[in-house]
N, C-alpha and C positions, 0 to 999 in steps of 0.2 A: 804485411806482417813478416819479419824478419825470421827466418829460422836457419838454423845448423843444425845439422845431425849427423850423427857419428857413426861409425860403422868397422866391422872388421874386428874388432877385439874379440877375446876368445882364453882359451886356454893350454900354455904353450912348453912343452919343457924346455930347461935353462939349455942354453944355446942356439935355441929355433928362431923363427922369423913371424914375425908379423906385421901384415899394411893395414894403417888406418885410413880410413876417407873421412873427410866434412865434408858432407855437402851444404852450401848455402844458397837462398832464395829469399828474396825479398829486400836488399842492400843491391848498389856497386860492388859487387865484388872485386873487381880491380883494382879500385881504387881504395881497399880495405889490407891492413896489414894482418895477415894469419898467422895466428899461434895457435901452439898445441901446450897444456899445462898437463898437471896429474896431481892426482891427492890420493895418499896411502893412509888407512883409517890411522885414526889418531896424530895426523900429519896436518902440516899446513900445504895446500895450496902452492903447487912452485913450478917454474914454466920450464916444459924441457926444449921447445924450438920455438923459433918466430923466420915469417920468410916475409920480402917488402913485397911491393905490390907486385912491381916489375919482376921479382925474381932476383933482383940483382945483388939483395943482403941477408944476408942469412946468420943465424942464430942458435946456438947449442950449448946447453947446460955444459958444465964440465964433465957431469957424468957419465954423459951420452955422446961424448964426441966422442967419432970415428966410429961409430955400431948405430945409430940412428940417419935418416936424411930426409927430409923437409922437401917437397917440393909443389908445385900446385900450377893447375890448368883453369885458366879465367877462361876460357870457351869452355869450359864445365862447371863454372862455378864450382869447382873443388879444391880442395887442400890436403896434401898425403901425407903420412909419417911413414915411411918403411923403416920398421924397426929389426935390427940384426945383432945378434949374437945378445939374446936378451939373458937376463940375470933376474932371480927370484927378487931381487932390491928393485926390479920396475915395476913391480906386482902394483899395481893402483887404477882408480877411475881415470883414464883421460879424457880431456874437456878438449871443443876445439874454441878460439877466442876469434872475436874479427873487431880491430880497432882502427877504426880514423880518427883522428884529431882531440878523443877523447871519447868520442862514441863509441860504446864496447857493446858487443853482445857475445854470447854464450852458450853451445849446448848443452844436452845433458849429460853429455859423454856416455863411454864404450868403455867397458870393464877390461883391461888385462891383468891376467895371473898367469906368472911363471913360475911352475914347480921345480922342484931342484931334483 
């Protein structure tokens, strides 16, 4: 059975830091592309990073460039988000994603709210 799970979110004043973790078990993870999305209530659904297997692509909303980074350890089956210099506009659920080929799976994501 496939699972991700999230960890690390919290509640942060605008400018502070936080690391997220996925952990996944039950996939390749290596050979799985990880992304991190987020949903703000009454929002759609939209993805703030994705990092390839290797490490070698990486991916950043326009929002989040240059204050977010992506990165992830396949000898831990994990995937990180260090989020820096956060802004009450990231306030939302984030979800971690893991996609091969079309095969996607999903956590249930880690709550961040940044207060202003």
């Amino acid at each position: 059975q496939v699972q991700l799970v999230e960890s690390g979110g919290g509640l942060v004043q605008a400018g502070g830091s936080l690391r997220l973790s996925c952990a996944a078990s039950g996939l390749p993870f290596s050979t799985y592309i990880m992304g991190w999305f987020r949903q703000a209530p009454g929002k759609e659904r939209e993805i703030v990073a994705k990092i390839s297997a290797n490490s070698g692509s990486l991916y950043y909303t326009h929002s989040v460039m240059g204050r977010f980074t992506v990165s992830r350890d396949n000898a831990k089956n994990t995937v990180y988000l260090q989020m820096d210099s956060l802004k009450p506009e990231d306030t939302a659920l984030y979800l971690c994603n893991a996609d091969s080929n079309g095969v996607t799976f999903w956590g249930r994501g880690t709550q961040v709210t940044v207060s202003s």
